[in-house]
C-alpha distance (Angstrom), angle and dihedral (degrees) to the residues before:
residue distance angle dihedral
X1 . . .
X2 3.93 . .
X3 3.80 110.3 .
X4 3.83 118.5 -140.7
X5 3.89 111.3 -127.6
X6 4.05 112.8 -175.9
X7 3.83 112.8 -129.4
X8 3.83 84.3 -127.5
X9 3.60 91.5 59.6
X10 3.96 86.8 59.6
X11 4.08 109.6 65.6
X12 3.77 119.7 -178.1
X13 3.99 114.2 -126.0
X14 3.54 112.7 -129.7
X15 3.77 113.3 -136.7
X16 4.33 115.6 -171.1
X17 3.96 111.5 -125.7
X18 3.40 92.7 -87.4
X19 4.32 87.8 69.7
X20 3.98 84.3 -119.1
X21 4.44 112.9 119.1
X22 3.91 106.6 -95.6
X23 3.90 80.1 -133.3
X24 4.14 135.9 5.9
X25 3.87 96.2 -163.5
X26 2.64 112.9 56.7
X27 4.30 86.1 18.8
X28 3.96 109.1 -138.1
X29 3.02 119.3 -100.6
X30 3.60 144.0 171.0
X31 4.04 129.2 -156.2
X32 3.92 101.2 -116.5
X33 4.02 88.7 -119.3
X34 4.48 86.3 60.1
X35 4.47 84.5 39.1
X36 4.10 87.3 61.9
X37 3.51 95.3 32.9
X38 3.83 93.1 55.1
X39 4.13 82.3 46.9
X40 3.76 91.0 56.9
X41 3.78 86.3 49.4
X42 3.60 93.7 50.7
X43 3.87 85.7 -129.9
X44 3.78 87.7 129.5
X45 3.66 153.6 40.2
X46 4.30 120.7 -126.4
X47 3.94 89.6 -133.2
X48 4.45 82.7 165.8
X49 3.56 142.0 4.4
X50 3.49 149.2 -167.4
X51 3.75 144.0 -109.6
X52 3.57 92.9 -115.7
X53 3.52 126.0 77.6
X54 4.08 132.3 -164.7
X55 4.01 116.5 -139.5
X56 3.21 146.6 -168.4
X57 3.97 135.6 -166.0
X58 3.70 80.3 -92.4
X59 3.55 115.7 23.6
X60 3.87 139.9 39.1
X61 3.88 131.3 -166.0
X62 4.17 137.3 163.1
X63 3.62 101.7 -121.3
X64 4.07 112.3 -113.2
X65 3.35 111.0 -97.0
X66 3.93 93.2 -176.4
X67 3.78 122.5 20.7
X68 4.00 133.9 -175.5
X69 3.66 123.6 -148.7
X70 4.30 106.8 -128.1
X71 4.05 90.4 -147.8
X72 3.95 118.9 61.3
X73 4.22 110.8 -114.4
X74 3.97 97.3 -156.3
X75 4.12 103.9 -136.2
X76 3.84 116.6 -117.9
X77 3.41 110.4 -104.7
X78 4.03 84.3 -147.9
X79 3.52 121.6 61.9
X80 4.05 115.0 -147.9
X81 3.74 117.3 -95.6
X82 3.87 92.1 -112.8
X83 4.33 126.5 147.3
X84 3.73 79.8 -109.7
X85 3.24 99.4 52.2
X86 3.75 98.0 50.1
X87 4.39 92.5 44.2
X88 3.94 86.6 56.4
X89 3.68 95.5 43.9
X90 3.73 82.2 49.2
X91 4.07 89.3 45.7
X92 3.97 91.4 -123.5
X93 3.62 96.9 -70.5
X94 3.62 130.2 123.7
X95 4.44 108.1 -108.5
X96 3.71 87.2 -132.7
X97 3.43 113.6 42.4
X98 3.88 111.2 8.2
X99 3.73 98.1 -121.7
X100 4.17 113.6 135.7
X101 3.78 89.9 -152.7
X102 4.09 135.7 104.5
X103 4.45 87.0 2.1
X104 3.62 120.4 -158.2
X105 3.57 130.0 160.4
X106 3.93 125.9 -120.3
X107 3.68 132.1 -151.6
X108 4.46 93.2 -127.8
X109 4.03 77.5 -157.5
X110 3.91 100.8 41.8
X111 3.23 117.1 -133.8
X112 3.81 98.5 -117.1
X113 4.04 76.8 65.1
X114 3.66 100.8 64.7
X115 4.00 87.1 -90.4
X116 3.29 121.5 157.2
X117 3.73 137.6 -147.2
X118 3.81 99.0 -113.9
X119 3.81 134.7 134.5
X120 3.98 81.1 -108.0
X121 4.15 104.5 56.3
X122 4.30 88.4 33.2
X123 3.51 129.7 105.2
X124 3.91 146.1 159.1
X125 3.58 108.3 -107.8
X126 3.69 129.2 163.9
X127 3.50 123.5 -117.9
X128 4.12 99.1 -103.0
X129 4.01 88.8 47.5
X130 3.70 96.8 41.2
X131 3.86 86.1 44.5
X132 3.68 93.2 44.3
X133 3.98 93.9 49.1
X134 3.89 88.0 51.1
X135 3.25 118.4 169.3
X136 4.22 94.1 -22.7
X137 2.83 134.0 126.5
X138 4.02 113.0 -119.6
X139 3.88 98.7 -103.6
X140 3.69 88.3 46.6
X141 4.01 97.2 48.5
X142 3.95 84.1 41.0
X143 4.17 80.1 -129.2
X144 4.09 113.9 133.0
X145 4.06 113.0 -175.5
X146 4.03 100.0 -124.2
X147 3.83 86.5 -131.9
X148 3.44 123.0 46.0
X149 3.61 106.8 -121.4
X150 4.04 107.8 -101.6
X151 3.99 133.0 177.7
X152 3.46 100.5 -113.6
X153 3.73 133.9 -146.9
X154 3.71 127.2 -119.6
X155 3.57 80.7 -113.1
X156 3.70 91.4 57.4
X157 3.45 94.1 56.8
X158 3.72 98.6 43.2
X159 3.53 93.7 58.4
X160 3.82 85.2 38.6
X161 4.26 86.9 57.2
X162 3.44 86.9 55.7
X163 3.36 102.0 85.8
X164 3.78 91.8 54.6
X165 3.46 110.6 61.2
X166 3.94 119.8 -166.9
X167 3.65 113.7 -97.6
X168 3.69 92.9 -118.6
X169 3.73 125.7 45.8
X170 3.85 120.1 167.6
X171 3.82 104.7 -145.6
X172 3.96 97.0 -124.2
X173 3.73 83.0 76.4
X174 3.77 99.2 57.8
X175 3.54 95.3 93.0
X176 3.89 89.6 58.4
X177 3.59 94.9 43.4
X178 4.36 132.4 76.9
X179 3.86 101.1 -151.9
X180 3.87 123.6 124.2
X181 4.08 92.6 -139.0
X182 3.73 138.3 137.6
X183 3.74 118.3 -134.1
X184 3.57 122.0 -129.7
X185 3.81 107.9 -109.8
């Protein structure tokens, strides 16, 4: 019995020139139609591939199941200021109470205050504590973030995306990737 596999269901990770992910979370990857196209471009190098293969009437290639990129892309040292951003800094738990449910984020200085919306005055907060904190400030609302908030550095969050693997990993990229995880057989 042949099984029938969609390409789309078969993204390429993209690793920088130095073999190492150009991100962990969110893990980089690259449709398989932008994977080829960067092959054709000779932007990249097929470190991996697949079983499957795309064709046409007169050409045939196994989609890349790992590429790496022939010029060096130098990492930000500074991540965005993004929702994201600040949840996996926080590890996608609530500042107040530690639950990972219903995430918001809250201004620690509200904004009625004079705070501003800044890596350092930003947590995650779940909707009842952010709702119950209001508009006080933390003395006030007798609510303390249990981290103080912190611009984090791409490294930071890297090591903070760690500890949630993607769903799916194909297990040609395990020697690219840092994750304690089983694949399914």
């Amino acid at each position: 019995m042949t099984v029938h596999v969609s390409p789309e269901a078969l993204p390429a990770l993209v690793l920088n020139a130095d073999y190492r992910p150009l991100s962990y979370y969110p893990l980089s990857l690259w449709s398989w139609q932008d994977a080829i196209k960067a092959v054709f471009l000779d932007r990249v190098n097929i470190v991996a591939e697949y079983e499957h293969a795309v064709s046409s009437p007169s050409f045939s290639m196994k989609l890349p199941s790992v590429v790496c990129l022939k010029n060096y892309v130098k990492p930000s040292r500074h991540p965005a200021f993004t929702r994201f951003n600040v949840f996996l800094r926080d590890r996608f738990q609530c500042q107040y109470c530690g639950t990972h449910e219903d995430l918001t984020f809250d201004h620690v200085v509200p904004r009625r205050c004079g705070g501003a919306t800044t890596w350092e005055n930003v947590v995650a907060a779940c909707s009842p504590c952010n709702l119950k904190k209001g508009g006080m400030m933390p003395a006030q609302a007798k609510m303390w973030p249990h981290q103080k908030p912190f611009q984090p550095t791409v490294h930071d969050l890297h090591n903070n995306g760690r500890s949630f693997p993607p769903n799916y990993l194909h297990e040609s990229w395990m020697d690219y990737l840092y994750w304690d995880v089983e694949l399914e057989p």
